[in-house]
DSSP file (Angstrom, degrees, kcal/mol; ACC not computed):
  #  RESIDUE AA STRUCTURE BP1 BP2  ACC     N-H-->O    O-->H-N    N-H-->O    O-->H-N    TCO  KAPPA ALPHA  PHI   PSI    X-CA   Y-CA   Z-CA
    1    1 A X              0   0    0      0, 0.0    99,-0.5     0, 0.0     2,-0.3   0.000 360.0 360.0 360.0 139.6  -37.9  -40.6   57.1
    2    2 A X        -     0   0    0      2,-0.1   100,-0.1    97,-0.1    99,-0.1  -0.980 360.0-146.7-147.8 149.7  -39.6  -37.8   58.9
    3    3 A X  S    S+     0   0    0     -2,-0.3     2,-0.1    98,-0.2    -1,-0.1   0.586  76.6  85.2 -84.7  -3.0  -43.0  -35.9   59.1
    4    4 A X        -     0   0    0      4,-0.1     2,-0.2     2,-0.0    -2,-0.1  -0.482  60.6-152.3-103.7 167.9  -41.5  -32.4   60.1
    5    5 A X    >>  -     0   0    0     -2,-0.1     4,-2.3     1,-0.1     3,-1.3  -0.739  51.2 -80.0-123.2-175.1  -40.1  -29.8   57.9
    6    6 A X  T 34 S+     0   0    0      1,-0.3    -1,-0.1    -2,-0.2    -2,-0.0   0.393 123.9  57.8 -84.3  10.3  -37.6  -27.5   59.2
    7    7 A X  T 34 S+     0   0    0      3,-0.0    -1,-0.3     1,-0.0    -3,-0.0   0.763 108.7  45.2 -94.6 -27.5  -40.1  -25.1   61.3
    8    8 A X  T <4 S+     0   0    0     -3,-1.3    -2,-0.2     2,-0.1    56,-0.2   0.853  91.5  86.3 -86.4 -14.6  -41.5  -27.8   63.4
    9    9 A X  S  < S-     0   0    0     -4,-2.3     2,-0.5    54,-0.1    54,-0.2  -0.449  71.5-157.6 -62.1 140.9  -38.1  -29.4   64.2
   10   10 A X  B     +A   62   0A   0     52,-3.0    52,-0.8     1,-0.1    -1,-0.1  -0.871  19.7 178.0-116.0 154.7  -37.2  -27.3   67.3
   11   11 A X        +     0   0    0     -2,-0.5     2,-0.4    50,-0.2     3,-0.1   0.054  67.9  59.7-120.0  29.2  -32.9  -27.2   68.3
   12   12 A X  S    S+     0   0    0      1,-0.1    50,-0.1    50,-0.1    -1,-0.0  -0.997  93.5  23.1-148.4 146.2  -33.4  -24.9   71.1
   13   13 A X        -     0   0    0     -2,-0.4     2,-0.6     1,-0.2    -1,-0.1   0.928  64.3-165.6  61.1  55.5  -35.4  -24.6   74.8
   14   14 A X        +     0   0    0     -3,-0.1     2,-0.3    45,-0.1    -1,-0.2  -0.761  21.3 162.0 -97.7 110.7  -35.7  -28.7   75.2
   15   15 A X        -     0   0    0     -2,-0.6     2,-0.4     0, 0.0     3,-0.1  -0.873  30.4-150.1-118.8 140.7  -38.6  -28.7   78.4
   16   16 A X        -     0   0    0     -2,-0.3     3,-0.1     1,-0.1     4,-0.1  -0.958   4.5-158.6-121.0 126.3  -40.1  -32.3   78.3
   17   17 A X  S    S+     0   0    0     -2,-0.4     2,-0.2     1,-0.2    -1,-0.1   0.756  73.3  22.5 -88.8 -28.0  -43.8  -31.7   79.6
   18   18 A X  S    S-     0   0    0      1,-0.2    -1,-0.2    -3,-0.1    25,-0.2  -0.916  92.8 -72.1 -69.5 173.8  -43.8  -35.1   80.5
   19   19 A X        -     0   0    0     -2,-0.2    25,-2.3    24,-0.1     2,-0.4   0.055  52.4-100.8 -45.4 148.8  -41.9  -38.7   81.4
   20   20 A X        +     0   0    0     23,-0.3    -1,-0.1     1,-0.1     3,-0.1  -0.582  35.6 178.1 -34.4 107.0  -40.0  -40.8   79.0
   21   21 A X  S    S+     0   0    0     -2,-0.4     2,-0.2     1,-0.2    22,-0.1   0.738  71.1  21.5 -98.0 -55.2  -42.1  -43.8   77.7
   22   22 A X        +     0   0    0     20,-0.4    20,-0.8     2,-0.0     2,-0.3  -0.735  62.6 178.7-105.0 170.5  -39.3  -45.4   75.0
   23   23 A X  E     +B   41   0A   0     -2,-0.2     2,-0.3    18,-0.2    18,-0.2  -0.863  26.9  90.6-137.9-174.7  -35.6  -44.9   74.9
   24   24 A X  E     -B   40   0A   0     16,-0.7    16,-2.8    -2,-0.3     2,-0.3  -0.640  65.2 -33.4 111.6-148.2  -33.0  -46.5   72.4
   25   25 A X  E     -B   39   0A   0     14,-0.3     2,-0.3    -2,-0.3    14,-0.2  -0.781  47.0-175.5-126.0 124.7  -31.3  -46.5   69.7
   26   26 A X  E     -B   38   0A   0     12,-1.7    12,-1.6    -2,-0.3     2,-0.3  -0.996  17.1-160.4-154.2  88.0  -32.4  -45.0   66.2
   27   27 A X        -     0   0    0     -2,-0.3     2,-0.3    10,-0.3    10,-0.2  -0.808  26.4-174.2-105.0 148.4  -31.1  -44.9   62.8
   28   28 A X        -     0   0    0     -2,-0.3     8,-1.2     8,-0.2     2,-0.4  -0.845  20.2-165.7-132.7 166.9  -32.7  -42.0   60.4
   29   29 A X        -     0   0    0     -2,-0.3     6,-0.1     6,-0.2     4,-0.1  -0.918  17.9-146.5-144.4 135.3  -32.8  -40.6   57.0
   30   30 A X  S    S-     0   0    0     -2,-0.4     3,-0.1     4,-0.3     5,-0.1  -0.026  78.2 -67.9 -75.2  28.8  -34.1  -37.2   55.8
   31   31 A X  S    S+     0   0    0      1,-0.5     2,-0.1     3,-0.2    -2,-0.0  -0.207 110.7  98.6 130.3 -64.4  -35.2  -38.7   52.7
   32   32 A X  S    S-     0   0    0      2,-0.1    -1,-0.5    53,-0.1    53,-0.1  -0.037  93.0 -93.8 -66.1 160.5  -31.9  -39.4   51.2
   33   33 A X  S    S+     0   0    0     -3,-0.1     2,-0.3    -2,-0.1    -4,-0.0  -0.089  90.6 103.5-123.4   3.4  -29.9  -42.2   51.0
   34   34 A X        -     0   0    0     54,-0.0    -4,-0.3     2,-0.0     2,-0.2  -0.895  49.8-159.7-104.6 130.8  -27.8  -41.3   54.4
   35   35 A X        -     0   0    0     -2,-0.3     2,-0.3    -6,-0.1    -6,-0.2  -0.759   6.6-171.4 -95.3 146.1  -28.4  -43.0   57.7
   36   36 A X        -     0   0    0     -8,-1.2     2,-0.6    -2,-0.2    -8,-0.2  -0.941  15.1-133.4-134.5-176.1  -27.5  -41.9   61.0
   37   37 A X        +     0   0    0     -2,-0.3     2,-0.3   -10,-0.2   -10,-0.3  -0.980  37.2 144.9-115.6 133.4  -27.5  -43.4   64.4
   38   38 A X  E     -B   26   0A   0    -12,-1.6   -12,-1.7    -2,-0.6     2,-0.6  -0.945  45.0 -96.7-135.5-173.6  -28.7  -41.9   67.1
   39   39 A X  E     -BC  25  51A   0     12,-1.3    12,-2.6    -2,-0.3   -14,-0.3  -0.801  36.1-173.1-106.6 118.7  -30.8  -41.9   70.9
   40   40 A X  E     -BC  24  50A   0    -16,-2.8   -16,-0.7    -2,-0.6     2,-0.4  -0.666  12.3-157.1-103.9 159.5  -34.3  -41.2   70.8
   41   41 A X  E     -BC  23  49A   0      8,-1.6     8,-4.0    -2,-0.3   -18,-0.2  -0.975   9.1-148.9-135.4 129.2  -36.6  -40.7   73.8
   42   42 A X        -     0   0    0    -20,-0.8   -20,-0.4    -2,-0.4     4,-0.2  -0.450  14.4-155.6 -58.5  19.2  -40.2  -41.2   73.3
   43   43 A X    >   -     0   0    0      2,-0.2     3,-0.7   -25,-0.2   -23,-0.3   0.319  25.1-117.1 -91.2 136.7  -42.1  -38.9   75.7
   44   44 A X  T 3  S+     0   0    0    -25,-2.3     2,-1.5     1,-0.3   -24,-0.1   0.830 117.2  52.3 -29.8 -78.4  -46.0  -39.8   77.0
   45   45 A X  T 3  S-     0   0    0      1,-0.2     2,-1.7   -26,-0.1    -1,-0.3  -0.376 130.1-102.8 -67.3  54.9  -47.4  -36.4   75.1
   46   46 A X    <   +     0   0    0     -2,-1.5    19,-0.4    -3,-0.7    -1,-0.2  -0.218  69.3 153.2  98.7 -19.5  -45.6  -37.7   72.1
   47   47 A X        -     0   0    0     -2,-1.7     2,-0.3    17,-0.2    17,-0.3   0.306  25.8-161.2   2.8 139.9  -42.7  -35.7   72.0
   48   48 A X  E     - D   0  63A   0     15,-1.7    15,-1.5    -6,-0.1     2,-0.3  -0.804   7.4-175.7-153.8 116.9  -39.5  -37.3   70.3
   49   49 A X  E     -CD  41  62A   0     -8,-4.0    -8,-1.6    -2,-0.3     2,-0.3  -0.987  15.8-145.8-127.6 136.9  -35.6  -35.9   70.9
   50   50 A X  E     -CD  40  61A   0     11,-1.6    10,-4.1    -2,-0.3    11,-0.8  -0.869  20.7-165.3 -84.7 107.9  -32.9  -37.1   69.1
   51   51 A X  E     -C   39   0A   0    -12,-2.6   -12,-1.3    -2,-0.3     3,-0.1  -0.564  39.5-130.5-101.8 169.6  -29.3  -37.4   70.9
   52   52 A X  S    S-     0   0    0      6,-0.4     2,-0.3     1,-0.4    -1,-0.1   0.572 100.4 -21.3 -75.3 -26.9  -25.7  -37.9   70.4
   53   53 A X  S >  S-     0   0    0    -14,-0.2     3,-1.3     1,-0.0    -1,-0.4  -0.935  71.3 -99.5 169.2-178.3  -26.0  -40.6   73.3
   54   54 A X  T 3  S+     0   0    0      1,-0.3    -1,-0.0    -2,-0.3   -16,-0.0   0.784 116.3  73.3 -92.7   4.0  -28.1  -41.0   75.6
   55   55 A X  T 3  S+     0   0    0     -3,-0.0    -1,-0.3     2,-0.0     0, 0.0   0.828  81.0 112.2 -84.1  -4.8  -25.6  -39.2   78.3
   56   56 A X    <   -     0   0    0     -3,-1.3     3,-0.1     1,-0.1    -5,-0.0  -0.238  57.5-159.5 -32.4 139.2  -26.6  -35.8   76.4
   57   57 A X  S    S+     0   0    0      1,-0.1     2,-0.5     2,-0.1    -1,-0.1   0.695  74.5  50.5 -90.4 -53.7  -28.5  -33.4   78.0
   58   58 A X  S    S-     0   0    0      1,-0.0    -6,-0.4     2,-0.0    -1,-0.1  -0.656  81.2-122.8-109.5 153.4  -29.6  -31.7   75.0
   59   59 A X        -     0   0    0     -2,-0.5    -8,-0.3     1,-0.1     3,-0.1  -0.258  12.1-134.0 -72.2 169.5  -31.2  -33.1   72.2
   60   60 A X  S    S-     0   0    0    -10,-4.1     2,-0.2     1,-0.5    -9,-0.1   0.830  94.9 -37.4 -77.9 -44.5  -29.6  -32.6   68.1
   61   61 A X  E     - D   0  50A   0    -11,-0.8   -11,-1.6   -50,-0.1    -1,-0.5  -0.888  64.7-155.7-164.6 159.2  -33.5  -31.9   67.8
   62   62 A X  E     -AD  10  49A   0    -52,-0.8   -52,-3.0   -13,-0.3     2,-0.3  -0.897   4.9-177.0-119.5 169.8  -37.0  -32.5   68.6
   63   63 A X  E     - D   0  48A   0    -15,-1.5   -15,-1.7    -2,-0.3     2,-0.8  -0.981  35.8-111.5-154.0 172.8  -40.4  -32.4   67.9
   64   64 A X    >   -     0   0    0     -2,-0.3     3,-1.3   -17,-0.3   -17,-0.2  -0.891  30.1-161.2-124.1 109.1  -43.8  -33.0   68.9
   65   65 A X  G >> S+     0   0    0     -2,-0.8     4,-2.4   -19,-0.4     3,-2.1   0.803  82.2  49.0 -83.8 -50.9  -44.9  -35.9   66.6
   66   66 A X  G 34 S+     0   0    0      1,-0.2    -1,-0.3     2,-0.2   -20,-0.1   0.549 109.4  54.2 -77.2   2.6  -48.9  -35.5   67.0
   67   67 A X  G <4 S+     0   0    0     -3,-1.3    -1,-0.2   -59,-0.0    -2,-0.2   0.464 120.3  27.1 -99.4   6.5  -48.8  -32.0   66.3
   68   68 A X  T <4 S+     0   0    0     -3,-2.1     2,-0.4     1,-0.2    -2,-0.2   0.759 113.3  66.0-121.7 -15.4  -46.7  -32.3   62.8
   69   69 A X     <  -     0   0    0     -4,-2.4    -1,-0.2     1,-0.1    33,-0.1  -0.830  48.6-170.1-109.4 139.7  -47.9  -35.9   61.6
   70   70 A X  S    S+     0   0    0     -2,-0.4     2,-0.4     1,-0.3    -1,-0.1   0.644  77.1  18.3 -87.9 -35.1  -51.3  -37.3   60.5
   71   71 A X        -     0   0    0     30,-0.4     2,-0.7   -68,-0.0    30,-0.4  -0.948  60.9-129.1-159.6 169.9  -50.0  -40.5   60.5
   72   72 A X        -     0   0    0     -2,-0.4    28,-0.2    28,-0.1     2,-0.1  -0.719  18.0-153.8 -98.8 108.2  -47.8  -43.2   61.3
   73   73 A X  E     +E   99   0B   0     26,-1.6    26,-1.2    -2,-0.7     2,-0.4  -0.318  16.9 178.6 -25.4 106.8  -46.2  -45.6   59.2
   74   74 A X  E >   -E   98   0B   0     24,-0.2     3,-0.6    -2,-0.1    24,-0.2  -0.970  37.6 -13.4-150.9 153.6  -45.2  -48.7   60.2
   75   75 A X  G >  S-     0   0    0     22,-2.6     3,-1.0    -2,-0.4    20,-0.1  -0.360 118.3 -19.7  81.8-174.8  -43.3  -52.4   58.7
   76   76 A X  G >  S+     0   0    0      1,-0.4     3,-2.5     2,-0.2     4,-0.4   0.380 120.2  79.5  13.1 -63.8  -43.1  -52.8   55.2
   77   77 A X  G <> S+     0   0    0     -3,-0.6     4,-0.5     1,-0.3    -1,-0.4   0.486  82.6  79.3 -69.9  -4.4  -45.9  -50.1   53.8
   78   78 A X  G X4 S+     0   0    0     -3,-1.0     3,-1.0     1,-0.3    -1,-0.3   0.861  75.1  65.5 -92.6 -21.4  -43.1  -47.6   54.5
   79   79 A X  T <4 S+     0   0    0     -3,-2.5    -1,-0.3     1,-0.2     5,-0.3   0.902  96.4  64.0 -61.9 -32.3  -41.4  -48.5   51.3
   80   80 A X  T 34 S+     0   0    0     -4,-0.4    -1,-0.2     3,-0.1    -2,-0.2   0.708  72.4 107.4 -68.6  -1.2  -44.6  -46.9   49.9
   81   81 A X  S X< S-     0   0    0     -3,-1.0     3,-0.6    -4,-0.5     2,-0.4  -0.164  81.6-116.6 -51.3 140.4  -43.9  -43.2   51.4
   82   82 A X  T 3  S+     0   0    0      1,-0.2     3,-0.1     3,-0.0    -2,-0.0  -0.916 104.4  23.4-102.8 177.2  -43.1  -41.0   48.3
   83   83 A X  T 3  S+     0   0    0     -2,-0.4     2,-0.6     1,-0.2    -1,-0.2   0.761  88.1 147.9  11.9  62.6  -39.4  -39.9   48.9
   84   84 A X    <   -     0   0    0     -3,-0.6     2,-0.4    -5,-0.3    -1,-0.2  -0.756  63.9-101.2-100.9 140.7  -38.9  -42.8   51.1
   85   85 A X        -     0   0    0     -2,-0.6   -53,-0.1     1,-0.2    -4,-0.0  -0.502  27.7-152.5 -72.2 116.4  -35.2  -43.9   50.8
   86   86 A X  S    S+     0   0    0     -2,-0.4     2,-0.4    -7,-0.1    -1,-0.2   0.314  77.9  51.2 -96.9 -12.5  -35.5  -47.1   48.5
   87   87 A X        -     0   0    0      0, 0.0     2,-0.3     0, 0.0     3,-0.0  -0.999  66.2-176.1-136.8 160.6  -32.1  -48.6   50.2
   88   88 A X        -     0   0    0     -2,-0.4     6,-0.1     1,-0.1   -55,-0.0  -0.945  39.8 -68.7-145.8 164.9  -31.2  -49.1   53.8
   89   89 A X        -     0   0    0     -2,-0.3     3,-0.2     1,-0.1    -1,-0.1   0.086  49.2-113.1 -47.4 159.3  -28.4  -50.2   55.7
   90   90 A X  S    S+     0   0    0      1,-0.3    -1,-0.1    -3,-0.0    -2,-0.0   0.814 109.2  47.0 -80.3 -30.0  -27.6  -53.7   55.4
   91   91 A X  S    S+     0   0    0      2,-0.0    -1,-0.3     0, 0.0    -2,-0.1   0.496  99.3  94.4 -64.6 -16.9  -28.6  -54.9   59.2
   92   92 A X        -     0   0    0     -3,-0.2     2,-0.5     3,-0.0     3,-0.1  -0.373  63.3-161.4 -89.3 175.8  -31.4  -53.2   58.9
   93   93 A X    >   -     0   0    0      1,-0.2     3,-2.0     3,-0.2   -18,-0.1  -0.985  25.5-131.0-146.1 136.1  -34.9  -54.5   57.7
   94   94 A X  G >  S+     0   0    0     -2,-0.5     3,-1.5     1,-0.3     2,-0.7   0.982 106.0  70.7 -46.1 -51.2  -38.3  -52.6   56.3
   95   95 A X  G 3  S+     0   0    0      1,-0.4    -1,-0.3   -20,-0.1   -19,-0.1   0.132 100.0  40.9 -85.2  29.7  -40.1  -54.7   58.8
   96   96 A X  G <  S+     0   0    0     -3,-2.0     2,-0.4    -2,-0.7    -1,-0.4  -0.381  94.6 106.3-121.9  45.7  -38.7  -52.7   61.5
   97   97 A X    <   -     0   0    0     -3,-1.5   -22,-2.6    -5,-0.1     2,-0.4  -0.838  44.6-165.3-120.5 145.3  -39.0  -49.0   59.8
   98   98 A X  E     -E   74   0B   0     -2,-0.4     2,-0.4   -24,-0.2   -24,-0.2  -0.990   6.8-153.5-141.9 146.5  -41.5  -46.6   60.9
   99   99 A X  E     -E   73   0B   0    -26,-1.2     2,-2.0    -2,-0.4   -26,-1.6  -0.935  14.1-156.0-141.5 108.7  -42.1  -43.7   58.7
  100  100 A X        -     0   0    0    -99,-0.5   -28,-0.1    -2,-0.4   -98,-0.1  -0.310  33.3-170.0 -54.9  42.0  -43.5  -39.8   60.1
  101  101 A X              0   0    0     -2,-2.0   -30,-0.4   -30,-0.4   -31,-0.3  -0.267 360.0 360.0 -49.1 155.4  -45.1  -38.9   56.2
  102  102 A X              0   0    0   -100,-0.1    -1,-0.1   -33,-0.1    -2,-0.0   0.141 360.0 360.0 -48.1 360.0  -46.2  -35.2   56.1
């Protein structure tokens, strides 16, 4: 699930204004019922780019999460999103979801 729509995601001119806080490993949906996996970095000013692995240079996209979200989602409550995708992968667990609503 994710709080941007397709003007704040940016694919182009990835300048990190600051360090790296998280790294690892990611699975997403846009809503829909498709997962993917990919490497996110966390950045201090809130920042969040999504990779192909974490030896990528450039991100698939990013955004800057306190300028497009009012809040964060996090455990359980996330089933409560509206369009939140109502199955997930089978290793995976609600109580580890976090969800970016609009």
């Amino acid at each position: 699930m994710g709080c941007s729509n397709s003007t704040s995601v940016r694919r182009s001119t990835f300048k990190p204004s600051s360090r790296p806080c998280k790294t690892g490993y990611m699975v997403y949906s846009d809503g829909s019922n498709k997962w993917k996996k990919v490497f996110v970095v966390l950045f201090q000013d809130s920042m969040i780019a999504w990779f192909e692995s974490p030896k990528k240079k450039t991100p698939i996209a990013y955004t800057v999460l306190k300028d497009v979200c009012s809040m964060l989602v996090v455990g359980p409550v996330c089933k409560r999103i509206p369009n939140s995708p109502q199955k997930i992968p089978k290793k995976l667990s609600f109580s580890y979801m976090i969800a970016f609503p609009q």
